[in-house]
N, C-alpha and C positions, 0 to 999 in steps of 0.2 A: 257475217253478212246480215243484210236485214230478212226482217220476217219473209217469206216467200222466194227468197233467191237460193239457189245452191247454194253448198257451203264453198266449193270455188271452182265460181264462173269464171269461163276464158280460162282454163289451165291448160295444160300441154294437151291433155284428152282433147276438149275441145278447139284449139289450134290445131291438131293432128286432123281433125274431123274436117274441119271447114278448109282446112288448105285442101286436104283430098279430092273434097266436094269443087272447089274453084278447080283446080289444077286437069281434075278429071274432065273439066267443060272448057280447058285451054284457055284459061283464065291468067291472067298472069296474079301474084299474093305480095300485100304488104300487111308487113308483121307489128304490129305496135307495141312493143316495150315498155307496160308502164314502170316497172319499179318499186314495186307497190302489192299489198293484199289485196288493196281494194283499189277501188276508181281512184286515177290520178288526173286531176281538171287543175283550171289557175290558182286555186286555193287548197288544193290539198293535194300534198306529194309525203304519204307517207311511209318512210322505212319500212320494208319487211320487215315483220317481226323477227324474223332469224335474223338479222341483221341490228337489232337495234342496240347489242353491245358493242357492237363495231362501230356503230353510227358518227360517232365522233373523230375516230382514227382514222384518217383519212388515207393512208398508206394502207390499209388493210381493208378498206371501202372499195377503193379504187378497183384492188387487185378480186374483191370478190364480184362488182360492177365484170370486169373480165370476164371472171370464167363462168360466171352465170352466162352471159351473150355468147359464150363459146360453146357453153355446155347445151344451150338451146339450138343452136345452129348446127350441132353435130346430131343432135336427136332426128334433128327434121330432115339432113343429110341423108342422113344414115336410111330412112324413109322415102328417100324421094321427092323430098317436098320443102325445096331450099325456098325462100321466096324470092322475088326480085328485089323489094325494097323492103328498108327495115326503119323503120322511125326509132329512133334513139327518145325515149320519155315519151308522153302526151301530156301535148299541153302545158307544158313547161316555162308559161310566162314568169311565177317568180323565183322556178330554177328548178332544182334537180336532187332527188332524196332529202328534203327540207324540214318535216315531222317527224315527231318521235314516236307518236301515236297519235288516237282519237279517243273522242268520249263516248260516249254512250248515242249523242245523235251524230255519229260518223266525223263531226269536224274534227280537226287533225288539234294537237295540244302535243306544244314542244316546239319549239323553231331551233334547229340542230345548227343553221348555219345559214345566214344571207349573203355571204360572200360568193359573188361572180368568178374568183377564180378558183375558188374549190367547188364549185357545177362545172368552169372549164375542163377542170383536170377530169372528172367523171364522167361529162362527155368522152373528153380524148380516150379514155380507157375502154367507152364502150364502142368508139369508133375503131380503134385500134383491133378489139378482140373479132368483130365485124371482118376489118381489112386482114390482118391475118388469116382468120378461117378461108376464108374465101378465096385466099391464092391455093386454097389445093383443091378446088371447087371449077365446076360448068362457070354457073350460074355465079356470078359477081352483083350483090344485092347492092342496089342506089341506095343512098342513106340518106335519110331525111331528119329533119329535126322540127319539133312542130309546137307553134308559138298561137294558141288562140286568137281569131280576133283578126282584127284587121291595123286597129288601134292601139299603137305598141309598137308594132310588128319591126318598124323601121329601124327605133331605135334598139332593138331585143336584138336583132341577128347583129347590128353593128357592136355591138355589146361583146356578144360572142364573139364576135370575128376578132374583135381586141383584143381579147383575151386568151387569145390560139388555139380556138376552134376553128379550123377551116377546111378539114377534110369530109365535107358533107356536098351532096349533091343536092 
């Protein structure tokens, strides 16, 4: 992180904090999923570092994309504190787990993969672990997927939808 930020902002601690905080004032919580160590905006979607041997395999992406969304959603379960909706990425105009890393001024170096249908498949994967969890759940979280901007926008979701994303609200 850079100079003056925690070393990791927005982790489960503080998600645990701030749903508490919403939830306790009958708030209803959405959860945004970046994917990412750090900030993920339209130009930089970079791999967890745990993840950056995987990065490439896509069969082994997918399934860890899975249980990461599953493994969070049973933590906050498990708490009390499911939220209602969950955005799948942030900000995701030119896709989804895209860098390999960053340099030194945070921009991302590496382009792992510009194909729309291996971001489809890693949606469906995080949509799925989503819809799965949540059949043994109250609380069934709307899922959103979130495309900066205004300008784009039309052709981004039609994109998606081509490509067999369609189980998003």
């Amino acid at each position: 992180q850079p100079a003056g930020v925690k070393a990791k902002y927005s982790d489960f601690e503080d998600v645990h904090e701030s749903i508490t905080r919403a939830k306790s004032l009958g708030m209803q919580v959405m959860l945004d999923l970046h994917f990412s160590d750090f900030w993920a905006d339209p130009g930089r979607q970079v791999v967890p570092a745990a993840w950056r041997d995987i990065a490439y395999n896509l069969s082994v992406l997918k399934d860890s994309v899975y249980n990461y969304v599953a493994k969070v959603l049973y933590e906050l379960h498990r708490h009390d504190l499911m939220p209602e909706f969950i955005s799948i990425g942030n900000e995701t105009n030119s896709g989804f787990l895209l860098h390999e890393s960053m340099d030194v001024n945070f921009d991302p170096v590496g382009t792992i993969s510009s194909d729309w249908n291996r971001h489809a498949q890693l949606y469906n994967s995080a949509i799925r672990a989503v819809r799965d969890f949540s059949d043994t759940t109250l609380i069934k979280p709307r899922i959103t997927l979130h495309f900066a901007g205004l300008s784009g926008a039309s052709w981004w979701y039609k994109n998606i939808i081509n490509r067999g994303v369609t189980d998003f609200d």
